[in-house]
N, C-alpha and C positions, 0 to 999 in steps of 0.2 A: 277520295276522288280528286287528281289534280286536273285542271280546267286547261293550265299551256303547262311546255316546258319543264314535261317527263324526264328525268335523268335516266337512261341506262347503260348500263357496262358498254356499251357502244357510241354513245352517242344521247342526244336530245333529238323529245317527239312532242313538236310543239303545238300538241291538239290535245283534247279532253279524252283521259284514259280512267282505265280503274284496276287495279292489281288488290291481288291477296293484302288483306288487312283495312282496306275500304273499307269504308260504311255499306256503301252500294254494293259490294264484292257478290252477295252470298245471289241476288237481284242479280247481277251483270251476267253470273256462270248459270243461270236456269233457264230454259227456252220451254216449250210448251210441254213436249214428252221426254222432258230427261233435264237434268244436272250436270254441268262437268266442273274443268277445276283448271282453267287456263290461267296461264301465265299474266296474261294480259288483255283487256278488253279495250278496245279503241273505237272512240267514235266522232270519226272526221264529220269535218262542216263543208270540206267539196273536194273536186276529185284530187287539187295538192297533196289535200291531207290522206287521202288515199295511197295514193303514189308511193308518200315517206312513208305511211306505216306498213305498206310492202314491201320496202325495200328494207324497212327494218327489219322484216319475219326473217327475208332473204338471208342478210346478215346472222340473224342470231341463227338460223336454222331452225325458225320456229313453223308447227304445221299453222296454215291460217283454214279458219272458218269463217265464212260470210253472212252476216246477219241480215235479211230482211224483216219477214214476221216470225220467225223463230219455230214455223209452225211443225219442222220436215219430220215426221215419222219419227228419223234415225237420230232425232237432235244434233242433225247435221250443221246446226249455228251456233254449236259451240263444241267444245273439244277438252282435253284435259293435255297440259304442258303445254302449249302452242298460243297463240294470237287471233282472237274472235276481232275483226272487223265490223263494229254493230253500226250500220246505216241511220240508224233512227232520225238526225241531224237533217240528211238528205231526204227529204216529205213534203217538198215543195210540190204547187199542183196551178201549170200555168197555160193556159191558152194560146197557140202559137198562133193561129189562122184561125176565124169567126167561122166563116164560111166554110172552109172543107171540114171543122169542127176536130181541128188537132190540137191533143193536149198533150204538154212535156208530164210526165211525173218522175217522182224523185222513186230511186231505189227503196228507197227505206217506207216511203209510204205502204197506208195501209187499204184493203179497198174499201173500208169502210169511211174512212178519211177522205178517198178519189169519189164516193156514191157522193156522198154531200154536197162534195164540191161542183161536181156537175151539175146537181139536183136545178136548181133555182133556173139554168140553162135548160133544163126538158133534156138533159142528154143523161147518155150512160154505157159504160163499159160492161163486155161481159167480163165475171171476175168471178174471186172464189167465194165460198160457200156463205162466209162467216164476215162480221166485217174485222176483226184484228189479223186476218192472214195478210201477208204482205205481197204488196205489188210484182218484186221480185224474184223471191222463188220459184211463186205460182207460174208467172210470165215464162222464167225461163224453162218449165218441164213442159210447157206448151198452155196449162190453164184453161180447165176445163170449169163452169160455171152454170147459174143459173141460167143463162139465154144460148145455150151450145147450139141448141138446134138453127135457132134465129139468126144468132149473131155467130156463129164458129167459135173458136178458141179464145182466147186473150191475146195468143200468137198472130192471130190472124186478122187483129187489127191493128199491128203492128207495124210502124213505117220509119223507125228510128230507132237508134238507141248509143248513148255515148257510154264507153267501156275503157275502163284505164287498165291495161294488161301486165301481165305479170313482169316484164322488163319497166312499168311508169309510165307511158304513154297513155293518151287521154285518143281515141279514135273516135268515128262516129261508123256505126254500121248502119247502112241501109241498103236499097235495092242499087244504085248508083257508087255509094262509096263503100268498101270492105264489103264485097256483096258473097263471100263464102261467110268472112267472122258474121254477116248479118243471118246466112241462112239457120249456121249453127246452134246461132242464141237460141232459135225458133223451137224449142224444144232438147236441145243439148244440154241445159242444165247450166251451172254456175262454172263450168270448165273451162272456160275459154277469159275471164275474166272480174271484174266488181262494175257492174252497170250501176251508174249512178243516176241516170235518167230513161226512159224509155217515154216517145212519142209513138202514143195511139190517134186513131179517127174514132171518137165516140159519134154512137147511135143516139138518134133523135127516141127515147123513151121517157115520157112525161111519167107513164103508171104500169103497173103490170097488176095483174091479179095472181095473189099465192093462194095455197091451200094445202090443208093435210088430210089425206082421206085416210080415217081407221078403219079397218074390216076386224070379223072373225076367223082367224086363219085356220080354214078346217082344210084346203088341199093344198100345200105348196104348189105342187106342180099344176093344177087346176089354175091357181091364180096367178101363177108366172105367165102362161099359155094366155089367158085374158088380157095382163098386164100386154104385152108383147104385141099380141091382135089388135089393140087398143093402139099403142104407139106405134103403132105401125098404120093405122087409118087418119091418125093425128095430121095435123097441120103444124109445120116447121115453127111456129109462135108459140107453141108447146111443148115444154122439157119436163119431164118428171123421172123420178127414182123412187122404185118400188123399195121396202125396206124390211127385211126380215129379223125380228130382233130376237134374242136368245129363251128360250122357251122358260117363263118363269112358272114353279112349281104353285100348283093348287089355284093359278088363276088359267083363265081364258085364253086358249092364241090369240094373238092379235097381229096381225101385219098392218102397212097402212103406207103410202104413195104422198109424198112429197112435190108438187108441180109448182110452176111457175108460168103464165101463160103471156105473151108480151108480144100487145096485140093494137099499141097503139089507140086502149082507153077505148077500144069496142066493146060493148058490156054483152052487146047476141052471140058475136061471135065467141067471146071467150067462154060464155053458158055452153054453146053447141060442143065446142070445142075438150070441155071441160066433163060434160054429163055422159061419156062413157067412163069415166075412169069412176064415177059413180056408183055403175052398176056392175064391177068385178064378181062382188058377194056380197053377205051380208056388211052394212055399213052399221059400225058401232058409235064412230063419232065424225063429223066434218065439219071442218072451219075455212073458207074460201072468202077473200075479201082482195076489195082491189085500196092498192097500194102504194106508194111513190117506193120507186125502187132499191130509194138508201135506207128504206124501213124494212125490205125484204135481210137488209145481212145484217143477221145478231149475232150479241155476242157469244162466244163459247168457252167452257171452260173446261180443261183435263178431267176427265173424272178419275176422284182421289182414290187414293192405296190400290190402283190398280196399274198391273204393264199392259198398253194396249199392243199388239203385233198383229201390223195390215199388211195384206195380200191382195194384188187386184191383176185381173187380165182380161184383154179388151178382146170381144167373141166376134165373129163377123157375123155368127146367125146366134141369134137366141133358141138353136133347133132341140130336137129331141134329147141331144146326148148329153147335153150340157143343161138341161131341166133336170135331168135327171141325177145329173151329177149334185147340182142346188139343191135338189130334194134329199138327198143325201147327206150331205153337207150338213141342213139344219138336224135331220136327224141325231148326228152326230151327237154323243155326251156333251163336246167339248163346247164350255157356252161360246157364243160367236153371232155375231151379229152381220146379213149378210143384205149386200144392196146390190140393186140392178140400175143402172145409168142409163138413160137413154139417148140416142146418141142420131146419126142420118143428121138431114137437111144441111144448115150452110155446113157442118165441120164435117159432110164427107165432100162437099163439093171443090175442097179444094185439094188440088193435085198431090199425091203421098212422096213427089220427087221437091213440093214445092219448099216446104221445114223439113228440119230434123227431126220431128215427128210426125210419122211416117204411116200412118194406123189410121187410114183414114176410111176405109172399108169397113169397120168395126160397126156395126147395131147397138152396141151397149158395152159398157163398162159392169163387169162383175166386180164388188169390193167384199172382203171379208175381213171383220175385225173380230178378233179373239180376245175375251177380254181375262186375265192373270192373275193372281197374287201379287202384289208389288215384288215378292221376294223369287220371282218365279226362277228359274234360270234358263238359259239359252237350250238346255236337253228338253225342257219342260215347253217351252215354246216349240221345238219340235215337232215333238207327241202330239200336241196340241193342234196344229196346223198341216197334220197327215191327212185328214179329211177333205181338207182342203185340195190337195195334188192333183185326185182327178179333174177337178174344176179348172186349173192351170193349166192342165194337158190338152186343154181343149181351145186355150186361147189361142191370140198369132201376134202379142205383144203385151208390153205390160206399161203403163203409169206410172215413168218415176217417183212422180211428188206423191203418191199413195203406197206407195213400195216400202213394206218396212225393214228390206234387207238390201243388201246394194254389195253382192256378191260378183261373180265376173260373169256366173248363170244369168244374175238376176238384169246384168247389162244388155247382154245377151238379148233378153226376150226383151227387150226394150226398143231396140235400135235393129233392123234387118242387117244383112252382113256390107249390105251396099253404103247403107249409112253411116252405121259405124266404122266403114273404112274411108267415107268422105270425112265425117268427123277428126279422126286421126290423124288427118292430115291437116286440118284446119287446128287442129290441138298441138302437133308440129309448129307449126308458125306461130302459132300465138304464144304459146305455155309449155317449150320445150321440155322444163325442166320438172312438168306438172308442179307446181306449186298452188295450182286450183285442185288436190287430190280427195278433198274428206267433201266428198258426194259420191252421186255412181257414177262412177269415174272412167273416162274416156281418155285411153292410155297413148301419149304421142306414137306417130308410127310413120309406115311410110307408105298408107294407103290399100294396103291388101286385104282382104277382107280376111279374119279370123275367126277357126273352127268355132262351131257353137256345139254345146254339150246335145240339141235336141232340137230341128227343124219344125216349129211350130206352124209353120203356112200353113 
């Protein structure tokens, strides 16, 4: 690893890299679902160093990858021949205003990093699951989290963000200044730019109560139907994901409900609140305790020799067709592990013209994770994931950052045709030349909206 003053066939990169032959090298190319084998790993200390190691990709014609937490499905934070931009550097976490409770964070940070920090303050962001996923990824596919219901998105506490674009300019998007590049961020994905900071309004949250309820899973569609009726009588301070996991031989089904209830350290209401999700079925084991909320995100780790391939789409009813599709689904040989997100209160309240994601109708997130052979191959992942289709057929979008294919379909059912052709245009202006391309990529244009393979509404 050299620290300054990189030599390449081009010129000097006077920031901390790491190329083949490194110590760190084999560490630099692996991100959470995958290995690559780039060229180059770069990791600026502010947005200058950004800039130059853009312009150097530019120059060499190298593809860039953007690192936050590394955490994307497609190991879309690293790449093989090209230039991995790794943020880590940028994880600064600073208070801008007391009072309205605005905090800058750095790109690279992690939310587990941002819980902490807040902690001692009583506040907090909603964020993602774990605490090593990163601020930035999550933020830009829109960032779906523990307090969705409560608090909306991660998107949607958003009131800034400074983006060095693919020509080296340092901008700031907000409602006021660059107020398309700010809509777009809002779920558009890493397209339009390398955010090196983004300014949230954190939530006054001292404690939440979590909990894991196991059941015996004797009826799928019995206990989705319960699950559903249940969060669906809930109070917006309550998020939970049901969890279906792959049927292991010679033991017991078992399903079992993941919540989060963030209630502002009411210990009646969060019991009330809490004791339907109690009574789905039979309860095998339950753990519910109240929390500070930087204890709610652990850590995670890949599970080894296997290839995980996730599929998710976001339903507007949890109705009969799509239970039934679930129920099918688990049937299924192929092992797969299947979650229900639950979704309403503040993240439908706000307007689907308001971000770039646009799904704001949706009842719940369906996730399905297949779990592989490490040696699997893309035919095998297929096969695998044909059970799944009827469940997709019944969505009216899909979760980039849980998407583990990033096809021109898979854009498609991501973005409505309205969206995706304002995006395009905002991807025009910013990123003519698409140089932000290795994500699900939103192709410059001139604004028209383009055929989609299957009208999901």
């Amino acid at each position: 690893m050299s620290l300054q003053d990189t030599t390449t066939a081009t010129g000097t990169l006077d920031t901390e890299t790491v190329a083949p032959g490194d110590e760190e090298y084999d560490d630099a190319a692996r991100v959470f679902f995958g290995t690559g084998a780039p060229e180059l790993v770069v990791r600026p200390r502010d947005a200058d160093e950004v800039a130059a190691a853009l312009a150097h990709a530019v120059r060499r014609g190298l593809a860039v990858s953007v690192r936050s937490g590394g955490h994307s499905l497609l190991g879309h934070g690293t790449n093989t021949g090209g230039m991995v931009i790794d943020l880590r550097h940028l994880d600064g976490i600073e208070v801008l205003d007391v009072d309205r409770r605005v905090v800058r964070v750095g790109g690279g940070a992690t939310w587990g990093r941002v819980a902490e920090a807040l902690d001692p303050r009583g506040w907090a962001l909603t964020s993602g699951d774990t605490a090593g996923v990163g601020v930035g990824g999550l933020t830009l596919g829109g960032g779906f989290g523990w307090m969705v219901r409560r608090h909306g998105l991660a998107i949607d506490n958003l009131v800034a963000a400074r983006v060095v674009t693919a020509g080296g300019r340092l901008l700031t998007a907000s409602a006021t200044e660059n107020p398309q590049l700010f809509w777009a961020l809002r779920g558009g994905g890493g397209n339009f730019g390398v955010v090196v900071s983004f300014d949230f309004v954190a939530q006054p949250v001292a404690t939440v109560h979590r909990g894991t309820v196991t059941y015996q899973l004797d009826d799928v569609a019995e206990l989705v139907v319960r699950w559903r009726d249940a969060m669906r009588a809930a109070p917006e301070e309550l998020t939970s994901t049901l969890v279906l996991p792959p049927a292991v031989p010679g033991q017991i089904p078992e399903a079992m409900v993941l919540l989060c209830y963030a209630g502002q350290g009411d210990v009646a209401a969060a019991n009330d609140a809490i004791e339907p999700l109690l009574e789905l079925g039979t309860v095998l084991r339950a753990s519910i305790s109240e929390c500070r909320y930087a204890d709610l995100l652990e850590d995670a780790a890949a599970p080894p020799g296997l290839r995980v391939a996730g599929r998710n789409t976001l339903v507007r009813s949890v109705n009969d067709e799509v239970i039934t599709a679930i129920d099918r689904l688990h049937r299924s040989p192929a092992p797969a592990m299947i979650a229900l997100r639950s979704l309403g209160g503040a993240f439908s309240r706000v307007q689907r013209e308001a971000t770039a994601f646009a799904h704001r109708d949706a009842e719940a997130m369906v996730l399905c994770m297949a779990m592989l052979p490490e040696s699997a191959t893309d035919d095998d992942v297929a096969r695998a994931l044909q059970p799944w289709e009827p469940v997709a057929a019944r969505g009216i979008g899909s979760y980039t950052n849980f998407q583990g294919s990033a096809s021109a379909a898979d854009v498609a059912a991501a973005y409505p045709p309205a969206t995706y052709a304002r995006l395009s245009l905002v991807k025009r202006a910013y990123d003519p030349g698409n140089v932000f391309a290795h994500n699900h990529n939103v192709l410059p244009g001139d604004g028209l909206p383009r055929p989609r393979t299957a009208d999901r509404r």
